[in-house]
C-alpha positions in Angstrom: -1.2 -24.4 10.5 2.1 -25.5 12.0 2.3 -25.4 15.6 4.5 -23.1 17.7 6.8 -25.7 18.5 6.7 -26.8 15.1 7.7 -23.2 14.4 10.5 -23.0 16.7 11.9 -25.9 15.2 11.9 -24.7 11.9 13.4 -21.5 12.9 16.0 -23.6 15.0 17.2 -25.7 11.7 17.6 -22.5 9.6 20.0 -21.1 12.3 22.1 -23.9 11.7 25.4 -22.8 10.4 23.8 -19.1 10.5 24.2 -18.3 13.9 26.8 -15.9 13.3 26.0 -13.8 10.3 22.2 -13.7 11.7 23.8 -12.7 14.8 25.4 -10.0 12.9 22.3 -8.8 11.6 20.7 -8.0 15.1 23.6 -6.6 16.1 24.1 -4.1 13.0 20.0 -3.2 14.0 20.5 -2.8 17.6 23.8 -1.0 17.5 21.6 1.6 14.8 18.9 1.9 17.2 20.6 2.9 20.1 23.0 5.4 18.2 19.4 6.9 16.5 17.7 6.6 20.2 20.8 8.4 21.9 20.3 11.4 19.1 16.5 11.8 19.8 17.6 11.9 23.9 20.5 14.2 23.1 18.9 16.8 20.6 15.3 16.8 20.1 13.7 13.7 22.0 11.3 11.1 21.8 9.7 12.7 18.2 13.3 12.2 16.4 12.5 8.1 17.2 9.7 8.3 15.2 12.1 9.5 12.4 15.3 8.0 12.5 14.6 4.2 13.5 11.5 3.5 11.4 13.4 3.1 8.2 15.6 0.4 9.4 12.7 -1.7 10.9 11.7 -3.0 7.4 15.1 -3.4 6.0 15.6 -6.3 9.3 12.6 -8.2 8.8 13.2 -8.2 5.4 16.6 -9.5 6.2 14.8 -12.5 8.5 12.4 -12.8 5.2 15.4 -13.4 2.8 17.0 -15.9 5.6 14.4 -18.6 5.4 13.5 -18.2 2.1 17.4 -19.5 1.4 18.6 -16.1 0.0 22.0 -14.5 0.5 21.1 -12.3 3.7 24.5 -9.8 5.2 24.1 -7.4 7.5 24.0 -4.4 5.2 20.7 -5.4 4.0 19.2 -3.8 6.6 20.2 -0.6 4.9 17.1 -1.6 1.9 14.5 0.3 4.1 15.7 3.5 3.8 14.6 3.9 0.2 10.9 3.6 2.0 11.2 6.3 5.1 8.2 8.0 4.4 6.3 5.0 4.4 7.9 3.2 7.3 8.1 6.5 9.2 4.2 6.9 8.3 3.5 3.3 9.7 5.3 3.6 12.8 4.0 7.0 13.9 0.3 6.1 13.0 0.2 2.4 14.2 1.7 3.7 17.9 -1.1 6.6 17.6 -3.9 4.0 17.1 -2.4 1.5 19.5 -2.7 4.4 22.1 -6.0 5.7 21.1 -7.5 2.1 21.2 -5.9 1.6 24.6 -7.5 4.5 26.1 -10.2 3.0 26.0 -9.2 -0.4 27.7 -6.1 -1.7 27.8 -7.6 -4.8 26.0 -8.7 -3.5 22.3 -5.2 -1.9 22.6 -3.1 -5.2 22.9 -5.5 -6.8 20.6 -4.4 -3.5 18.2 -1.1 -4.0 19.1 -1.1 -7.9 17.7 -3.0 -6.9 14.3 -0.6 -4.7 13.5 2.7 -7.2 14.0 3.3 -7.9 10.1 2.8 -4.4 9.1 6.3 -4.3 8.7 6.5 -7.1 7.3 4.3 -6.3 4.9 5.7 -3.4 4.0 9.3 -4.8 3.5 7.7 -7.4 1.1 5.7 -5.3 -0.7 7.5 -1.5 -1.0 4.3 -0.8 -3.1 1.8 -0.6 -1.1 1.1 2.8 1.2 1.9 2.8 5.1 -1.9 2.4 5.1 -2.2 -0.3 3.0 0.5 -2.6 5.1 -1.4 -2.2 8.1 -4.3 -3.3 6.6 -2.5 -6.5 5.1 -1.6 -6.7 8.6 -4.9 -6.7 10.1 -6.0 -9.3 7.4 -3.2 -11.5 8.1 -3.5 -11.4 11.9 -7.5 -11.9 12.0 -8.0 -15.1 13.7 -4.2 -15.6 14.2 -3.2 -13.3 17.3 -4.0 -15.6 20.1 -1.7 -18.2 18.1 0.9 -15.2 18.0 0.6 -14.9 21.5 1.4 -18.4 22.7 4.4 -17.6 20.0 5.7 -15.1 22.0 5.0 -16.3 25.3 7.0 -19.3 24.7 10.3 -17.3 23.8 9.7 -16.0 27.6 12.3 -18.5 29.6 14.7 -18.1 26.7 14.9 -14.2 26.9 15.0 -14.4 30.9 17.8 -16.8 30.5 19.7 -14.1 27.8 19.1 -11.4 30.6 20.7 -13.0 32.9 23.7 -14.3 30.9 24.5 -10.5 31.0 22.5 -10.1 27.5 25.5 -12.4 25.7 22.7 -14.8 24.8 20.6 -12.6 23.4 22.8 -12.7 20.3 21.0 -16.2 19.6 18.0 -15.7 20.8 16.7 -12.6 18.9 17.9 -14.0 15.7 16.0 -17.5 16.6 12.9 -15.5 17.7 12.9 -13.1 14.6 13.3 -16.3 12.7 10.2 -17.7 14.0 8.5 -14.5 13.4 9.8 -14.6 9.9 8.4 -18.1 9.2 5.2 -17.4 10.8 4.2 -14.4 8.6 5.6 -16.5 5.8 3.3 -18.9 6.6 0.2 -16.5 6.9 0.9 -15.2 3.3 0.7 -18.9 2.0 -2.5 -19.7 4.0 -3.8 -16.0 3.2 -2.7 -15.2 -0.3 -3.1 -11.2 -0.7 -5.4 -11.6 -4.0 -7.8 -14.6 -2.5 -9.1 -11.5 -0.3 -12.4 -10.3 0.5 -13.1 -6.8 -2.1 -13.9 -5.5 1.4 -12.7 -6.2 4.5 -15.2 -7.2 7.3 -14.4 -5.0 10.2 -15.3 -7.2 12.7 -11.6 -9.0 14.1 -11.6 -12.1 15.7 -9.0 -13.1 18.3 
């Protein structure tokens, strides 16, 4: 496996050149996410979320997925989710539900939940076949053994998202794109080490950190 910094400078040699249009894409996703969030505060609240931003979550990491592997990526790609609502919707209602359900419990199993299920979206942007189900099951598959690596991943993008806070968020323009970059590439390089159809028939339940 690469390392994380080996990771991050990966991610950091694809932005060359890229900043801008990958900067575009962020933008184009947050700029839709706060126009869908105001609409859920404005008319019927928290439960329009779960309808209206789900569908655009697979069209951007797809986007990040056609950026490294070298494909023309513009920011109306994030628009290719749409034609998989139901499913996205599905994904993002159920895996906050069992993410909450788990952390009743502890607030452990439920952050150890909440890393299995990072590439469902993922997942489900790269393979609009399978059910909302099925791409959190990929998920889990792809994450077992991998989410402690995930979270020395994420904690070193900590100094560089305090540092975009307080340039007034201007920063952040760069630094979302670099870390959804590295997200990008690491799932990429799970589905190389993992290949979908080298799986077990059945899944052993038991999920190793």
């Amino acid at each position: 496996m690469t390392s994380i910094q080996g990771l991050k400078k990966q991610a950091r040699e694809n932005m060359k050149g890229k900043c801008k249009t990958m900067g575009l894409v962020y933008l184009t996703y947050l700029g839709i996410s706060l126009a869908c969030s105001l609409l859920a505060y404005i008319y019927i609240g928290a439960i329009l979320r779960y309808i209206l931003i789900p569908p655009f979550v697979p069209g951007m990491k797809m986007c990040f997925l056609q950026f490294i592997r070298q494909k023309p990526t513009k920011p109306g790609d994030i628009l290719q989710g749409i034609g998989h609502t139901s499913r996205a919707v599905g994904l993002y209602f159920v895996n906050d539900i069992l993410i909450m359900l788990w952390s009743l419990l502890l607030l452990i199993p439920g952050f150890i939940k909440q890393y299995s299920y990072r590439m469902s979206f993922y997942v489900l942007g790269d393979h609009p076949e399978m059910t909302q189900a099925e791409a959190r099951e990929e998920s889990i598959r792809l994450m077992d053994g991998n989410k402690l690596r995930l979270l020395w991943l994420d904690l070193s993008f900590l100094g560089w998202i305090i540092l975009g806070f307080l340039t007034c968020g201007i920063l952040l323009f760069w630094v979302i794109p670099y870390t959804e970059t590295a997200y990008a590439l690491f799932y990429e390089e799970l589905t190389i080490k993992k290949p979908r159809y080298g799986r077990r028939a059945s899944m052993d339940n038991s999920e190793n950190i």
